[in-house]
C-alpha positions as CSV (number, residue, x, y, z in Angstrom):
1,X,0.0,0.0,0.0
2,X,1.2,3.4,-0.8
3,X,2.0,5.6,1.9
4,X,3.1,9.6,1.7
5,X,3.9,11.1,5.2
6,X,4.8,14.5,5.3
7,X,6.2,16.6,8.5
8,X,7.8,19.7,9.2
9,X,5.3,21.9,9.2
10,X,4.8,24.3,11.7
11,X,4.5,28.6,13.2
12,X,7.0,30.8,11.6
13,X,7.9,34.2,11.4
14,X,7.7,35.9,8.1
15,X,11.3,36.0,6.5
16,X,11.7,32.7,7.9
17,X,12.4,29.4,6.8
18,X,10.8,25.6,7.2
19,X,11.7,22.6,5.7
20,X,8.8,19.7,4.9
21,X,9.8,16.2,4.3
22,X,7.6,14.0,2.4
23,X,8.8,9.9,3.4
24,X,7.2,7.6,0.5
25,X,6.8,3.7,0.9
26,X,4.9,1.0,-1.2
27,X,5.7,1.8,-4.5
28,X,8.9,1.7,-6.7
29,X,9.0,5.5,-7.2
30,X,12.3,5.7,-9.3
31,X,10.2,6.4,-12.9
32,X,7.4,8.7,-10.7
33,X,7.0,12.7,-10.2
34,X,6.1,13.9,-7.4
35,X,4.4,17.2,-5.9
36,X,3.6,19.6,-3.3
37,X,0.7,21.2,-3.3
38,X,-0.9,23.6,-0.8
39,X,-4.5,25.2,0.0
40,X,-5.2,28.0,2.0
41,X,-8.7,28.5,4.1
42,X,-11.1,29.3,1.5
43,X,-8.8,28.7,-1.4
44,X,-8.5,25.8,-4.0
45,X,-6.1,23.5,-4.0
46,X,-2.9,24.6,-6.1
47,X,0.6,23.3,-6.9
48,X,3.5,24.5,-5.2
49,X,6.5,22.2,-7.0
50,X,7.2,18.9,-8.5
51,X,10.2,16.9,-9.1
52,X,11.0,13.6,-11.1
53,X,12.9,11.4,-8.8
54,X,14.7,10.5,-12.0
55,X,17.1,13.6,-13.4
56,X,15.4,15.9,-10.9
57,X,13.6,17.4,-13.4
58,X,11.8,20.4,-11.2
59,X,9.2,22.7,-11.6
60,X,7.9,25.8,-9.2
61,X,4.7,27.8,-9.6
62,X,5.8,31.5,-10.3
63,X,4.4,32.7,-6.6
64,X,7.4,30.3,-4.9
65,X,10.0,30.5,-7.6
66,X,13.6,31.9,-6.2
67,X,12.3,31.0,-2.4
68,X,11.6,27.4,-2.6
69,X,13.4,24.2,-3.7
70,X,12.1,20.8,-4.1
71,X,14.6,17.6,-4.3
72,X,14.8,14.2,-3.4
73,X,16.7,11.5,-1.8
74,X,16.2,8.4,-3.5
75,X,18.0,6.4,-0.9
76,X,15.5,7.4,1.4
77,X,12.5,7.7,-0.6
78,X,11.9,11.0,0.5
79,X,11.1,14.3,-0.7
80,X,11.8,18.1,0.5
81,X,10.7,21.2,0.2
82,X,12.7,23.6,1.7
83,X,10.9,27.3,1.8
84,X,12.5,30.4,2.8
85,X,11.4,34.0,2.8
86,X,8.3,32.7,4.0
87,X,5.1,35.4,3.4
88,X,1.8,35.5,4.7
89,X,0.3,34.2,1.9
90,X,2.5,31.0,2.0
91,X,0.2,30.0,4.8
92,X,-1.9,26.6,4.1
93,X,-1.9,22.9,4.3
94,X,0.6,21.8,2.5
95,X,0.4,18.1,0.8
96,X,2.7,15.7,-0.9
97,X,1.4,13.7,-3.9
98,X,2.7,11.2,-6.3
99,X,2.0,10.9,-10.4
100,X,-0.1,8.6,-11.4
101,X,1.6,8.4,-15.1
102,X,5.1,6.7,-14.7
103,X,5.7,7.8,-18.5
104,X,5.8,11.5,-18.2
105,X,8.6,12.9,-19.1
106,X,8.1,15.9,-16.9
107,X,6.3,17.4,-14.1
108,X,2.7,18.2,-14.4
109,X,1.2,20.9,-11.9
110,X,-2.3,19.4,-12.3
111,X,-3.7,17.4,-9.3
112,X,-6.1,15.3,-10.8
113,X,-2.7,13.6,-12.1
114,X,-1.9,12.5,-8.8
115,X,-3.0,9.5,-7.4
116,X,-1.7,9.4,-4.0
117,X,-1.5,12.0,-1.6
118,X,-0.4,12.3,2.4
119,X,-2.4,14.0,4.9
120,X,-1.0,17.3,4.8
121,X,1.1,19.4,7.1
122,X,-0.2,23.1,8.3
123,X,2.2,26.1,7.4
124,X,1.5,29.0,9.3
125,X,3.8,32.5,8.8
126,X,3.0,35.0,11.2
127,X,3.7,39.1,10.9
């Protein structure tokens, strides 16, 4: 069975920084993508990055681009997201997901291509 855990989440300050760790198990995730995606109270769901475990291939939506990084440690079967220069409006529940399509070549920012997600980890930046 598939399992995505994520942790890390937690209060900061804005200007700060957090790390989130996303651990996967039950699947060979070698030829997968995989995503972070956030949603704020009131707000859709939207994509935050993605990586392919192989080539680390990544992608960032333009609102985190230069402030986040996504990457991966195969060994582990684990994926990060490290944010810094947190805002405000980087608070949300932030969830891990995996592709459902082993063939893509790249990273797709659309959920409804992800078959598996974790349970989310809450993100709150303070003033």
């Amino acid at each position: 069975q598939v399992r995505l855990v994520e942790s890390g989440g937690g209060l900061v300050q804005a200007g700060g920084s957090l790390r989130l760790s996303c651990a996967a198990s039950g699947r060979t995730f070698s030829s997968y993508a995989m995503g972070w995606f956030r949603q704020a109270p009131g707000k859709e769901r939207e994509f935050v990055a993605g990586i392919r475990w192989s080539g680390g291939i990544t992608y960032y939506a333009d609102s985190v681009k230069g402030r986040f990084t996504i990457s991966r440690d195969s060994a582990k079967n684990t994926v990060y997201l490290q944010m810094n220069t947190l805002k405000l409006e980087d608070t949300a529940v932030y969830y891990c997901a995996a592709d459902r399509n082993p063939r893509r070549t790249g990273v797709t920012r659309e959920s409804y291509e992800y078959d598996y997600w974790g349970q989310g980890t809450q993100v709150t930046v303070s003033s």
